[in-house]
N, C-alpha and C positions, 0 to 999 in steps of 0.2 A: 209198405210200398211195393208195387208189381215193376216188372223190367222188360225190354225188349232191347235185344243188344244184334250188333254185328256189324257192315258198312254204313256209318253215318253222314250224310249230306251237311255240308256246312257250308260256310260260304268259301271258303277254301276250297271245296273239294271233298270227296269222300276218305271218310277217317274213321279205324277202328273204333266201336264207341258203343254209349247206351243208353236209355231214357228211363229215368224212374221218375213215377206216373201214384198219383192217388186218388179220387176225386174227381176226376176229369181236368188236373191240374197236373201239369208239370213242375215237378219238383228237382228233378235234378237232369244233367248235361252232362256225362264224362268222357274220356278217354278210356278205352280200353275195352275189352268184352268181360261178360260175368254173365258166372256160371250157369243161374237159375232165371229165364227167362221166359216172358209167356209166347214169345217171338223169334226167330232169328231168321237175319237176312240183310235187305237193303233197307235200311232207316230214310223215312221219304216225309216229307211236310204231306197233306193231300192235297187234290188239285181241288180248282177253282174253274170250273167250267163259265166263262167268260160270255157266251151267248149263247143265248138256247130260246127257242118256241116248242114249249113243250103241248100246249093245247093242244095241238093240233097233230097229235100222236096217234089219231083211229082215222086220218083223213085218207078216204080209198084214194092211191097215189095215182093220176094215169101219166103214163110215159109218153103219150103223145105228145102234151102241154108244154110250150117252154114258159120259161121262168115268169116272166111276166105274167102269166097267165095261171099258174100254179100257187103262187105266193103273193102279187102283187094285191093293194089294196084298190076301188071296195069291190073287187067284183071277180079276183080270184078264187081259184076252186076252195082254196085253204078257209076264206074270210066266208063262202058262203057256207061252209062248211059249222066255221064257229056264230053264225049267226042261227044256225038252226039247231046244234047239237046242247040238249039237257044239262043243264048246271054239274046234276051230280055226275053225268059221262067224263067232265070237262074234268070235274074234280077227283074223280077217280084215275083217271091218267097222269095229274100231277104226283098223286101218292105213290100209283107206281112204282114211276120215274124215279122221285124222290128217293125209296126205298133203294132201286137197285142202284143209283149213283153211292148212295152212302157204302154198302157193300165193297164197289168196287174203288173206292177211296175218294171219292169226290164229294168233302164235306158242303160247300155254297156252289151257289149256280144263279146267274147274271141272266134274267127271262124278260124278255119284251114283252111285254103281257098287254095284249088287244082287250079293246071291248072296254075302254070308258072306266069308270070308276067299278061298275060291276062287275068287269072280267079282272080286274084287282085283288076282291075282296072275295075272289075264289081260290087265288091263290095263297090267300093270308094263312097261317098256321102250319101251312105244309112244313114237313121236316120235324114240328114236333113229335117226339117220343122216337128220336132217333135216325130220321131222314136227314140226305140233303137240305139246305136250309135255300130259301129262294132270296135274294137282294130283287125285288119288284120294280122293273123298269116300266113304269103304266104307258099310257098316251092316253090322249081325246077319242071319245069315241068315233069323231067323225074328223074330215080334215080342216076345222077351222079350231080359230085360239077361241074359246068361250069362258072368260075370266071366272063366272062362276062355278062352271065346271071344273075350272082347273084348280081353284083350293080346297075343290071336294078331292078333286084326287091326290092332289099332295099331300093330303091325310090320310092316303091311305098307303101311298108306296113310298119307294126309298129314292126312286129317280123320274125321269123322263125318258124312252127312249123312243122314235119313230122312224118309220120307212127308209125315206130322202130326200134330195132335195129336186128329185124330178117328181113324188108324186105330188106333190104339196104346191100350193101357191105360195111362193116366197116370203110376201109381207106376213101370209097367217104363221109360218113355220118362222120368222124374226120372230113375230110379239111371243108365240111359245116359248123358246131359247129364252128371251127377255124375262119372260116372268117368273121360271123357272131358277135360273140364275137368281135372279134378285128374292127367293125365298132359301137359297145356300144349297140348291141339291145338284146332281150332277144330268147333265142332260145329254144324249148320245142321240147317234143317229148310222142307218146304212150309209154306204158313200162308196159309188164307182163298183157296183154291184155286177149289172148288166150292162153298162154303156159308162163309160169315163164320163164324169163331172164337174163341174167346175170347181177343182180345191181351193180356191179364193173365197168362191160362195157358199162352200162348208167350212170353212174355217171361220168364216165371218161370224156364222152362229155361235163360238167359243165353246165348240160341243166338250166336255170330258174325254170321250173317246169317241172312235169311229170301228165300224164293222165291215170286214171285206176286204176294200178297196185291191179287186180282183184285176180289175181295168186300170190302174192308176199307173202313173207314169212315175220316172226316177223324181224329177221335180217335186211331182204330186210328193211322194214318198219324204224329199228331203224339205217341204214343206210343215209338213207333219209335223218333222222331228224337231224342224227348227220354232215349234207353235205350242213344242213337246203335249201332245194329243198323243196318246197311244192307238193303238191298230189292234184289232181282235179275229185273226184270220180265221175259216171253217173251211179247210180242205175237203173233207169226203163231202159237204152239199155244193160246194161252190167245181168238184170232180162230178158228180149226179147232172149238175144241170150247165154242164159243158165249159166251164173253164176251168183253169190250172193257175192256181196263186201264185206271184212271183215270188217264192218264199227266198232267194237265195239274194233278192236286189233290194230285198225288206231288210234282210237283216244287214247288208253289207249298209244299208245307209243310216244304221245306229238308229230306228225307226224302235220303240217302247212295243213291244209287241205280245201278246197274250190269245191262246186258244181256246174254240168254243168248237159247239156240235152243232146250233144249228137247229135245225126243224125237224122233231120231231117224226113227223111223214116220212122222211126221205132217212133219217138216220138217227140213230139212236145213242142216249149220251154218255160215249162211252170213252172216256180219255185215253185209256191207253190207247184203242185202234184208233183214236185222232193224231194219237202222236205218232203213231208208226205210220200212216199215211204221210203228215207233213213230213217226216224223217225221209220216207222216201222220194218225196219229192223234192226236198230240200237235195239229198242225195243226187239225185236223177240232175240236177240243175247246177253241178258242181260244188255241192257245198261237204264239205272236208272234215265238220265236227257235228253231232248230235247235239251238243249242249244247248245250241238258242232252243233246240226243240221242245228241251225238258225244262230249262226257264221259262217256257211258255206258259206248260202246264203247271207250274207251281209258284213261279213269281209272278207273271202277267196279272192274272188275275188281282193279286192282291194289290199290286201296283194300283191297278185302276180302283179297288178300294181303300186307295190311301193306306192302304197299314203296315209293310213294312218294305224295307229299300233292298234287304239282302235276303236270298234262301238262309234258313238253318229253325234250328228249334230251339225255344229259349226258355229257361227256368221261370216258372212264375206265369205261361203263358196258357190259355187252356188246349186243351189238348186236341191236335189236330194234324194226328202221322200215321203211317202207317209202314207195315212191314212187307218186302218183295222177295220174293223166292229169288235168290242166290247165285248165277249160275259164272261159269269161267269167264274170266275175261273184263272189260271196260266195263264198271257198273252203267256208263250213262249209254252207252251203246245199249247193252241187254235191256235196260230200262226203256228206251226210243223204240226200238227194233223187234226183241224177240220177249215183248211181256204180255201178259193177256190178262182174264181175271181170273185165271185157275194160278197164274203166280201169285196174288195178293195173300199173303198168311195171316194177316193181321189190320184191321182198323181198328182207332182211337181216337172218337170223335166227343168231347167231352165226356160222358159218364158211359156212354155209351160202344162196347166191343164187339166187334165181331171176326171171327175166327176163319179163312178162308179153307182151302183146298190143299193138303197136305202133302 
């Protein structure tokens, strides 16, 4: 059995400790440090990058465009971008990706994936043989419900996820929700992106979670919580194309919340510089601890996939932590604030390690 010891995250709190690892299994949890480890530092579950458009990572960005016009479907720069770029371009940019998240501790990653049943099944396998691993949020290729479209694609991904509910005609974006739901997967959607929207008329759809909600109001917000839908905020894209998340009146209204990266184009998916942006914005807008920031990164996620209710690492679980370079002071502080990927000493992501920057 191999070991990596030193500050471990529990739900408590950080506590002296260590993880012994075989297999890509977790075998044991303790208290205390010891001696021989292949690690030492800050003991961390990884993150779960909660929304991401990775396609669309070679898209030449222009800085003129606002948002609408960059990203919006069908006729934004992004969408005509992936209507003309080569299968293998599309798929070599996920492998990337995949690659350097796992690196930098980002075992799964939550992707909207365009393009119908076929831009699905490009994403399919990513992550084997050591990558990030993709949870595939598909949509319809176009924006209406077409029933038989849509059990071709539910065979092939793990959700539903699309736009909003300004780009879409209502009743087609209901029967979607509807049918989705009624074969047990999780259906999400943008919300209050660019312009505030009706959170009656997203919440109506029973989405799983929402993304953004940049524009939303305290209400919006304490409707949420009260509908318990989580929120998946993207700082540095939603900072690129001119707003500023309310992160400090999200978290004050007990709002489920989880961090993502976002579009590719514009930013790259790199959790820790997400979290030290949000931390500083959070910061910047009176907020007084780091902690929601790094529940963001490591429990959000997992919340929105149902798997577990508390941070910590558990005996018997597979393997999915990693090690942080050490430095004085508040682990959750250093970890928000002053980490990057030359602090990462260690990933363990089932069978597979990698050894960072010394």
């Amino acid at each position: 059995m191999q070991y990596v010891s030193g500050q471990m995250l529990t739900p408590e709190g950080f506590r002296p400790g260590h993880v012994g690892y075989e297999d890509g299994i977790v075998l044991e949890v303790g208290e205390g440090l010891v001696e021989t480890a292949e690690a030492e530092g800050l003991i961390v579950p990884t993150f779960i990058n909660a929304h991401t458009h990775l396609a669309d990572l070679k898209v030449p960005i222009d800085l003129d465009l606002p948002l609408e016009e960059a990203v919006a479907p069908p006729n934004g720069l992004k969408y005509r971008y992936l209507a003309e770029a080569p299968d293998d371009e599309i798929r070599s940019s996920f492998s990337t990706l995949s690659r350097k998240m796992a690196k930098n501790g980002t075992s799964r990653f939550i992707d909207f994936r365009e393009g119908g049943v076929k831009g699905a099944k490009l994403l399919k396998g990513i992550g084997k043989g050591g990558g990030a691993k993709p949870f595939i949020m598909g949509r319809p290729k176009d924006r209406v419900f077409d029933k038989e479209e849509m059990t071709k694609l539910l065979d092939t991904v793990h959700g539903v996820g699309v736009s909003s509910i300004t780009d879409w005609p209502y009743e087609e974006l209901e029967a979607l929700a509807d049918f989705v739901r009624s074969h047990g997967m999780p259906f999400a959607l943008h919300a209050s992106e660019r312009i505030r929207e009706d959170i009656d008329k997203v919440l109506d759809l029973k989405p799983s979670f929402l993304v953004h909600m940049t524009k939303a109001t305290r209400d919006d917000m304490d409707a949420c919580r009260d509908a318990d839908v989580p929120v998946v905020v993207c700082p540095r894209s939603n900072l690129f194309f001119g707003s500023i998340p309310p992160l400090k009146e999200m978290v004050e209204s007990g709002l489920k919340l989880a961090l993502g990266t976002d579009n590719a184009m514009t930013t790259l998916p790199d959790m820790m510089t997400e979290m030290e942006f949000a931390a500083r914005i959070l910061r910047s807008q009176g907020g007084r601890s780091m902690r929601p920031i790094l529940d963001m990164a490591l429990l959000g996620g997992r919340l929105i996939l149902n798997e577990v209710d508390s941070i910590g690492i558990a005996p018997g679980s597979p393997c999915e932590f990693m090690v942080l370079r050490s430095y004085e002071g508040d682990p959750v502080t250093n970890i928000t604030l002053r980490s990057g990927e030359r602090d990462v000493r260690f990933v363990c992501l089932g069978k597979y390690t990698w050894r960072g920057w010394r």
